[in-house]
N, C-alpha and C positions, 0 to 999 in steps of 0.2 A: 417741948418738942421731942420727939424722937427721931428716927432714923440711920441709926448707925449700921444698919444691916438692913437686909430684904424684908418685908411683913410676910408677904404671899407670890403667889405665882400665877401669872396671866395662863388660863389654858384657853385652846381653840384661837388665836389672835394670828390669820393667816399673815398679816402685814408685817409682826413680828421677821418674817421670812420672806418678806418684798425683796427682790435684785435689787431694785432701785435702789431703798433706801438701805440694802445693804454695805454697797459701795459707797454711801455718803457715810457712814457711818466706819469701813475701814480707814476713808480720807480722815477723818477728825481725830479716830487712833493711835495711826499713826504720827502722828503728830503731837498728842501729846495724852501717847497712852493709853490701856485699859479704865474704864470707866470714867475716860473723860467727857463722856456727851451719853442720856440718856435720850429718849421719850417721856415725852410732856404731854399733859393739859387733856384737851378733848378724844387721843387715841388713847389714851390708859383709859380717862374716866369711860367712853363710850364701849370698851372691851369690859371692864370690871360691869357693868349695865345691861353687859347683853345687847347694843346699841351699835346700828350701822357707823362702820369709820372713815368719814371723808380724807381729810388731810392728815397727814403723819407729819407731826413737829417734832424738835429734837432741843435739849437743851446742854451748855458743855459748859465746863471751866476755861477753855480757849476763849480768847479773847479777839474781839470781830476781827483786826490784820489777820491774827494769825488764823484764824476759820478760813478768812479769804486766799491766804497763803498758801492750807491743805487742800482746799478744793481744787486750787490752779494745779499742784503739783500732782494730784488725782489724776488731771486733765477733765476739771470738772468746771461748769460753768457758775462761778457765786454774782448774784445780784445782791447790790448794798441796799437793802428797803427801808433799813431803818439801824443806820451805826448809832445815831444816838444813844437809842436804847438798846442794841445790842445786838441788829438781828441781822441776819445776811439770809437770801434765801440761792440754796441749792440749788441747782436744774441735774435730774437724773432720770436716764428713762425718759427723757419728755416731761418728765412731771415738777413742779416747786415741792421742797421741804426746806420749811423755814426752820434756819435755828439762831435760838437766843442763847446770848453769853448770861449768868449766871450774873443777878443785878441785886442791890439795894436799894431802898428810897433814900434820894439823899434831903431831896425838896418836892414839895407838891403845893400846888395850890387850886388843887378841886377839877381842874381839867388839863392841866400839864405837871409832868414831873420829871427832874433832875438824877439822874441815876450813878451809883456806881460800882463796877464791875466786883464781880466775887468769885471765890472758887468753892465756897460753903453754903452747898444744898439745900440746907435749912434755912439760912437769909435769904436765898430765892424763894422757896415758897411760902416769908411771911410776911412779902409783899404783893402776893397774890388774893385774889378777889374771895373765891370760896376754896372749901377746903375739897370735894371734889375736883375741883382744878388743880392741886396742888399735888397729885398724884406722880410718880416717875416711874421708867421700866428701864431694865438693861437690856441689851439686845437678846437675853435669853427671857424675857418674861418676867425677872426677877421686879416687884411692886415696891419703890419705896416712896413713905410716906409720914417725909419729914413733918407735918402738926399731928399725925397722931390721931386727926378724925377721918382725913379726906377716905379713908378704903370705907369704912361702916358709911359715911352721909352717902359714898356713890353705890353704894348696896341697897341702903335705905331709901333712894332718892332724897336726903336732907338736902334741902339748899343751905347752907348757915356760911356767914363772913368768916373768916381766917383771924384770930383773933377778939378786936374789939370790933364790932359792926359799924359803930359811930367812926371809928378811926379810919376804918377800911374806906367807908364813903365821903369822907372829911379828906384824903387823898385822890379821889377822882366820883363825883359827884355823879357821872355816869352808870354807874358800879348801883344805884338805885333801880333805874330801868334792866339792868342786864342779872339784877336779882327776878324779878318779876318774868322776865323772859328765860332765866331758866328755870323757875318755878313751874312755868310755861310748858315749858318741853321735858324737864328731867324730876321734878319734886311729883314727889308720894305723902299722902297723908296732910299731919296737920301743917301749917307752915310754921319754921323756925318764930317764936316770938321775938328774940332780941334782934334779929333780923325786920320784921316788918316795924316793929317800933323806931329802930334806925334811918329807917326807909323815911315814916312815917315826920318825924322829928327834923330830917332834913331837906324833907320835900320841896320849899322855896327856893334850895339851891338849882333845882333844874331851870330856874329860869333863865340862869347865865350857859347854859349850852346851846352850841349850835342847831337850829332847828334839823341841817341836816345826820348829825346824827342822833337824835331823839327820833326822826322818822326813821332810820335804818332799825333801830332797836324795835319799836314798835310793830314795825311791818315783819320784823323775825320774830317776835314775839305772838302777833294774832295768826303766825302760821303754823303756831303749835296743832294737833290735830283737836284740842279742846284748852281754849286760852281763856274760859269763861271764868274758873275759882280765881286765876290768877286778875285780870280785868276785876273782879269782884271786889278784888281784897286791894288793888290798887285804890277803886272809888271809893274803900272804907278809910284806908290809909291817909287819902286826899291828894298822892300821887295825878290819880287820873287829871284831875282839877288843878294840875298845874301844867299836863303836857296837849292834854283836850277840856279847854274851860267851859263849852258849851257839849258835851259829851250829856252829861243828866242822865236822864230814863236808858237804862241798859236794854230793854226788852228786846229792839229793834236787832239789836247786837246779837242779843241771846236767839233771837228767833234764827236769823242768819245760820248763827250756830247749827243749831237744829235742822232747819234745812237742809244745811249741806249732810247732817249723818240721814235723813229721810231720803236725799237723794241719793246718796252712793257718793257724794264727789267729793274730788281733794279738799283740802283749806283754802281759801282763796282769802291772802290776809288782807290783800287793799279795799276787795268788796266789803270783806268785814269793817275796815277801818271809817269804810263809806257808812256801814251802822252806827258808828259812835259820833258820826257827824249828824251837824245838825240835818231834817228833810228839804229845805228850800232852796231849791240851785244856786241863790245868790249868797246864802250862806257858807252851802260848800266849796264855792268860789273862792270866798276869804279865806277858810281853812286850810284849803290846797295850799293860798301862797303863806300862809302864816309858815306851813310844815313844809315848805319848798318843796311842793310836788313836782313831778315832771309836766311836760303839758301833756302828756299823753296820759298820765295819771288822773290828771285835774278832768280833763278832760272826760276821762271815765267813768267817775267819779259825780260830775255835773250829770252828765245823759243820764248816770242809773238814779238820781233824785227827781225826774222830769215825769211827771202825771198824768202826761194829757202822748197821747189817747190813754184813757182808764183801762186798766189792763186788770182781771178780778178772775176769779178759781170759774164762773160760771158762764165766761167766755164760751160764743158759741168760735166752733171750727174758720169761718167764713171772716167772723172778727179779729180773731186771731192771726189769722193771714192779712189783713189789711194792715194791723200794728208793725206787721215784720217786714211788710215792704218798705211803713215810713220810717221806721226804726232801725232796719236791719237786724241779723240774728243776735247778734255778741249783747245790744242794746236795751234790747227783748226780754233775752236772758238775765241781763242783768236787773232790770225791773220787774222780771216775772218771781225772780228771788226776794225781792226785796217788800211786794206785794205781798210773797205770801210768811214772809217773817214778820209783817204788823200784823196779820192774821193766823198763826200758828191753831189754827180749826182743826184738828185733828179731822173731824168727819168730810173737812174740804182738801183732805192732802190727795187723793185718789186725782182729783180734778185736778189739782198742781203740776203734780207728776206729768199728769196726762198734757197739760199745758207744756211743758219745759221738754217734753217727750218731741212733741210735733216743733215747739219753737229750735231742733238742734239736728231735727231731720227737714226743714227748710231751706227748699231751693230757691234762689232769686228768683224775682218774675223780672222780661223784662219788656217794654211797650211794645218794641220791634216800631216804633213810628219816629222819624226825626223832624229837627228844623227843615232839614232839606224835601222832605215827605209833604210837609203843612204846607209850604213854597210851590211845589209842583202841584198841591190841588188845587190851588188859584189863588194863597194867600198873600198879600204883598209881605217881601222882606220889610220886618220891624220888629218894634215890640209886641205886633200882636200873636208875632210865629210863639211866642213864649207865652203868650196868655191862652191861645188854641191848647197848646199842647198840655198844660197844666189841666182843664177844660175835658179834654179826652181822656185824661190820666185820672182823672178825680172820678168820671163816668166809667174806666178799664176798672178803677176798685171797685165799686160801687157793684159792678156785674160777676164781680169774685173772678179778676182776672181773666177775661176767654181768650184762646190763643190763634181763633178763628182770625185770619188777619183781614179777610171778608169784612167779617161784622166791622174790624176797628178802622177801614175805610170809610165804610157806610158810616158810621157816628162822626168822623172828621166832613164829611162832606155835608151831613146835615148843620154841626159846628159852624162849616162854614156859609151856609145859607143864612141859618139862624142871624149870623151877623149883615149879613148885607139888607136884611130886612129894616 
């Protein structure tokens, strides 16, 4: 390990020079001193990357009282989120910055760990996951990087373990998925080999993890803007096949993929997620609850695996609008993508386009005819005001919607003849 001094210097890092976190930052000093609390983890690595920076975390030798002691005397507001392991988060500005005290591992056992407090830099970062995470700044930019690789792997994009890979995952089994998902977003080039072999070697351990956070890693992971090498190298590993057992044939996934750079559109990771699941409603049913989906999730999830009406690149205009009446647009949409990722036709993508073009400039239609409309034309109240009405609705598609309310009088009335015959 190194780090007895700065390696380099953060240039262009505006946050460096946040108010906010600048006043959290004199609270913690004074109290105990110059370079007692740096910048951690995702704002170094994301600044040394050239990489938008969300959240600003902060790490110190203060220990969580006394963090909560200088904030109060700040007149700053600290929330305890997490004393165990060390973290108090700040309120400044409006905003959270969490900071952690400066920990070792004392005990792990694959999904919890035992910690104890440190004032020595380098024992913090060699209980850290990768060596890009393992990065620190002073409030002037200064980079330190107690293992000695974390500045080249965040330049590099390497993802590689801190340390032994085996070790690193052998204290939080997690730490499997959350390699793959920053391979996901932050790795370049080949991947780390004693990395994926680690992976690889203790795959069975993810069984004992909470499905909810196996889905939280997952769904940040397939929203990388291209999560496909990494999903790849999961299914070589065997990874995949212990978090999605019925996953198999990538294509549908990969086509998704695709898709979305044909279209122009964001990642959408749950749609994707819905690719790696099995096609049969009743399958993605089981999945959803296996991986404690939401129901809004499951929910989404079921409609975009549903076949009927056949939704196909050579859809005429007229059929297309009947699908989105019974469908709705979001439903549409989601099966018009998923259509055309079994089918990745290059010579069919014009027609796609053109399909997902009209299915996102669609207006509801809507009858203008009610129970009380079918009643006044002389239908007795019952269950047949709902069999009329379905009756007229099936004949409103069928005529590509006319909004003549004329006509849709005239077909209720004859409706209603038809039956009295």
């Amino acid at each position: 390990m190194t780090g007895a001094g700065p390696d380099d210097v953060l240039a262009g890092a505006d946050w460096l020079s946040d108010p906010a976190a600048a006043v959290v930052l004199d609270a913690l000093e004074a109290a105990g001193g110059p370079d007692c609390a740096r910048f951690v983890g995702g704002c170094v690595r994301n600044a040394v990357m050239g990489r938008p920076v969300a959240d600003i975390d902060l790490a110190t030798r203060l220990e969580p009282a006394a963090v909560i002691a200088a904030l109060a005397a700040a007149g700053l507001k600290a929330v305890p989120t997490g004393l165990d392991h060390g973290t108090v988060t700040a309120v400044s500005g409006g905003r959270g910055f969490e900071i952690t005290t400066l920990r070792r591992d004392v005990e792990t056992d694959g999904r919890r760990a035992v910690v104890a407090f440190t004032s020595d830099w380098a024992e913090d970062a060699a209980r850290r996951d990768f060596t890009l995470n393992a990065l620190y700044a002073d409030r002037r930019g200064r980079i330190f990087d107690p293992t000695g690789q974390g500045l080249a792997a965040a330049r590099e994009g390497r993802i590689a373990f801190v340390g032994e890979a085996d070790r690193r995952i052998a204290e939080d089994h997690l730490r499997i998925l959350r390699y793959f998902r920053f391979l996901a977003r932050y790795g370049r080039g080949e991947p780390d080999p004693a990395a994926a072999a680690a992976c690889a070697a203790q795959a069975g351990s993810l069984a004992a993890l909470p499905a909810e956070r196996v889905l939280k890693e997952l769904l940040s992971l397939l929203g990388a803007v291209d999560p496909r090498p990494a999903i790849r190298l999961m299914a070589a590993t065997g990874v995949l096949a212990q978090v999605l057992p019925d996953a198999g044939d990538l294509s549908r996934f990969e086509g998704l993929c695709e898709v979305e750079t044909l279209e122009g559109a964001a990642p959408d990771p749950l749609l994707r997620l819905g690719g790696l699941f099995p096609e049969a409603p009743t399958e993605v049913a089981r999945e959803a609850e296996r991986l404690r989906l939401s129901g809004a999730q499951r929910d989404r999830l079921i409609a975009a695996a549903g076949r009927e009406p056949r939704l196909a690149s050579w859809m005429s205009p007229r059929e297309l609008r009947r699908a989105l009446h019974l469908l709705g647009a979001d439903v549409t949409l989601d099966r018009l993508r998923m259509a055309w990722a079994r089918t990745p036709d290059g010579a069919a993508t014009p027609d796609w386009r053109e399909q997902i073009a009209q299915a996102k400039a669609w207006t509801p239609r809507v009858l203008g005819i009610s129970g009380a409309d079918v009643v006044a034309a002389g239908a007795r109240p019952g269950p047949v005001v709902g069999e009329v009405l379905r009756e007229l609705e099936a004949w409103w598609m069928d005529e590509d919607f006319p909004g003549d309310p004329r006509a849709l009088q005239e077909r209720l009335a004859a409706i209603l003849r038809g039956r009295e015959t």
